[in-house]
N, C-alpha and C positions, 0 to 999 in steps of 0.2 A: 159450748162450741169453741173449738181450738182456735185462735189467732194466729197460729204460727206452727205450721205441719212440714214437719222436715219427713224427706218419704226416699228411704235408699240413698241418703247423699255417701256420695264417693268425690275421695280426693285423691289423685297420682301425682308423683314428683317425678314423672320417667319411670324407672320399675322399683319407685317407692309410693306402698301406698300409707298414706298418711290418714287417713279417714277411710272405712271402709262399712258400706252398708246401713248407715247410722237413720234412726228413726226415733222420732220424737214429735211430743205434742207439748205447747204452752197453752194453758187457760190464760182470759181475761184476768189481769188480777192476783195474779200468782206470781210469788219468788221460789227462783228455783235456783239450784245449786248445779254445777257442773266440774266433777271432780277427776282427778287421777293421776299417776305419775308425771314427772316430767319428761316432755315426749308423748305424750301416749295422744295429742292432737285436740286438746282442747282450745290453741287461740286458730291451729289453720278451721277448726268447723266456727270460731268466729267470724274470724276470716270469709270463708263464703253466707255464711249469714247477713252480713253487712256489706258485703260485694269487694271487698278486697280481692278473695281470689274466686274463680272461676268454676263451677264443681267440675268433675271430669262425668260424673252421672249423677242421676237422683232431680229431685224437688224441694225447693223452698216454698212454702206456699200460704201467705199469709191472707186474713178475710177479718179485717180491721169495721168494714162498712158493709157486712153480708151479703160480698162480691169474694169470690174468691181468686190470687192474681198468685201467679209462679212468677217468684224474684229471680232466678236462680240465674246467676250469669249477667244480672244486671249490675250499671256503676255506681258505685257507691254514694251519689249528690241523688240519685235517682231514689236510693233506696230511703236514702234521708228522709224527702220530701214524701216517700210515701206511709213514713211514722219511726222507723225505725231509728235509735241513735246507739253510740258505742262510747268507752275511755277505752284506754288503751292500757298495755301491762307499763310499760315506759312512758313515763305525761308525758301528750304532745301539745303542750299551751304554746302560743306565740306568746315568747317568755317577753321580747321586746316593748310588748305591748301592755296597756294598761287592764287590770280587772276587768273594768268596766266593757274596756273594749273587743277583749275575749268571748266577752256578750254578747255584745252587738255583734259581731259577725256572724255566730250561730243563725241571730234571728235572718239576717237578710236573705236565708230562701223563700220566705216570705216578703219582701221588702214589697211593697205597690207603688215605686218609682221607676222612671228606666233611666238608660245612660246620660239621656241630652237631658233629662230632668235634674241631674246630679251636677251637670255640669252646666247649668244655668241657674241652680240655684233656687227652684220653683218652689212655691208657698207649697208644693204639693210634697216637694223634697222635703224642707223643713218638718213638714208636720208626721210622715213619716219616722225622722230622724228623732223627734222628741216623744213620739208612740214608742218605740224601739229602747228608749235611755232610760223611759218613763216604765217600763215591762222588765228592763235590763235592773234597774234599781232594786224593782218589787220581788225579783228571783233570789238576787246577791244578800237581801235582807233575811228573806227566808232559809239562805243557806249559812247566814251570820258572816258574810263578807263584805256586809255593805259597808264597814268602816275602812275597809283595803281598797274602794272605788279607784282611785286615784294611784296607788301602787304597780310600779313593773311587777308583772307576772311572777320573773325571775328573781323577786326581789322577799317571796312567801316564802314562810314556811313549808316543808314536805306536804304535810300536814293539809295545809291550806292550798297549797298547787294541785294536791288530787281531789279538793272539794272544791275547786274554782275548775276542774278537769268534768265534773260531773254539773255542774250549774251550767258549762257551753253544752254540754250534751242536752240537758233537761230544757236550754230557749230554743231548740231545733221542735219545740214542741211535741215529744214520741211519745206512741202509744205503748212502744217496746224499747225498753232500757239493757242494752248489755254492759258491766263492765267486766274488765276484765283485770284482775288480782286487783283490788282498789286497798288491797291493807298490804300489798307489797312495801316490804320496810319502812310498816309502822311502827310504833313502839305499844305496849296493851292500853294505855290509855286510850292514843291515838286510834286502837283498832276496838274498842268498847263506843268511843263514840264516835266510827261513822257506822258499827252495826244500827245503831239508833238510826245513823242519818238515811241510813238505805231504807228500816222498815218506815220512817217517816216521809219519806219518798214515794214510796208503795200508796201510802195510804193519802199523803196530800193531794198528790198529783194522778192519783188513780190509775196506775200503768202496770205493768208487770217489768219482772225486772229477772236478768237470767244472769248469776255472775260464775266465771271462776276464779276460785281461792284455794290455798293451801292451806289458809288458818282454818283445823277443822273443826275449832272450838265457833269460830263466826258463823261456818257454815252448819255445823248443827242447830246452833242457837237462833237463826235468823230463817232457814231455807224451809217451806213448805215440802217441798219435793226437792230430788238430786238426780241426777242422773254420772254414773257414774262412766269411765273412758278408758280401757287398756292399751294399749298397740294398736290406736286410732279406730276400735272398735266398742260400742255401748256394749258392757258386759252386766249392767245392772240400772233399775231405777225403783225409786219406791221414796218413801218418807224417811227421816232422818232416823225413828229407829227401828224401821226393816235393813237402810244400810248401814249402820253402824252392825248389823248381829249377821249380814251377807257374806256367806264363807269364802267367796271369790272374791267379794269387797275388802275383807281383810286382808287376804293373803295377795294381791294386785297392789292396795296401797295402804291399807289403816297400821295393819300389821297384829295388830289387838283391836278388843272391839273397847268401845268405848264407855 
């Protein structure tokens, strides 16, 4: 059963249409690829997936707890809290801010304090606050930043700002992981190992994970399925090598097969 049924999404810019008729299904569990030119509307279909933008038509329709619920139009702290997370093509870390505490603010859509608790100080607050730092540690460890705790954001490596990019997304707790280009200028080591870090990801934290990238060497090697995107329309999908040998696949963006 699919957790996440995208059904006729349509997206217009005025009498640009940027996404048009797109359809798609994500398995529990699966990594999937989402390829194609530049332009052809692979971050605005993130975009309405995560509630950034609005669709103009269609369904988002995810069934996390065999309830099935249409996101579509909904804002994005909404969509959060109801499993989904995102990176972004450009990090958005609060760079001013410490590792650590790029963590903790993911987690506080769950926090079980309220305001006047916060601001009194309550044994209810504290214990909260060290559940949170205490979960925020056990993440950063896992992602191999727990030696940066204490570091400005702004103060990491490339490298390390899109893997501390992906640990706030991964404490919002999601069933469903999008990033988007996460090997956007890296160098090949840098992009050998976060393909590691994504299929370790998959498999620790048991989520499905949907990215798009241009390295097609990451996305053959790592993606279960792809779904491919021309002129804001899905013109292919299949396994990495039905699209690699796709004659619309090639001649749209591979250019050779692979």
């Amino acid at each position: 059963m699919a957790i996440l049924s995208v059904k006729s999404l349509t997206k217009n810019f005025g009498g640009l249409c940027a996404n048009s008729n797109i359809n798609m299904e994500i398995e529990k569990d699966e990594l999937i690829g989402l390829i194609g030119p530049n332009g052809a509307g692979k971050t605005t279909l993130f975009n309405m997936l995560t509630g950034v933008y609005e669709p103009s038509e269609g369904q988002i329709v995810i069934n996390f707890d065999g309830k099935e619920k249409d996101i579509a139009g909904k804002k994005p702290y909404v969509i959060t809290k109801m499993g989904i997370a995102r990176t972004f093509q450009n990090i958005r870390l609060f760079k001013d801010l410490t590792v650590l505490d790029n963590v903790k603010i993911a987690m506080h859509k769950d926090v079980q304090y309220n305001l006047l608790q916060a601001i009194f100080r309550t044994p209810k607050f504290f214990k909260e606050e060290e559940r949170m730092e205490k979960e925020a540690n056990e993440l950063l460890k896992i992602l191999k930043l727990d030696t940066k705790i204490g570091e400005l954001a702004s103060n990491l490596p490339y490298g390390e700002q899109r893997r501390l990019e992906i640990a706030r997304a991964l404490a919002t707790n999601p069933k469903l992981l999008f990033l988007d280009e996460p090997a956007a200028g890296m160098n090949p080591q840098e992009t050998a190992e976060l393909t590691e870090l994504i299929r370790f990801i998959k498999e620790k934290f048991e989520i499905s994970v949907v990215l798009i990238e241009h390295d097609m060497s990451l996305v053959m090697n790592l993606c279960e399925r792809i779904y491919v995107l021309d002129y804001g329309k899905l013109i292919a999908s299949g396994n990495p090598e039905e699209i690699a040998q796709n004659p619309r696949v090639i001649e749209a963006y591979l250019g050779e097969e692979i």
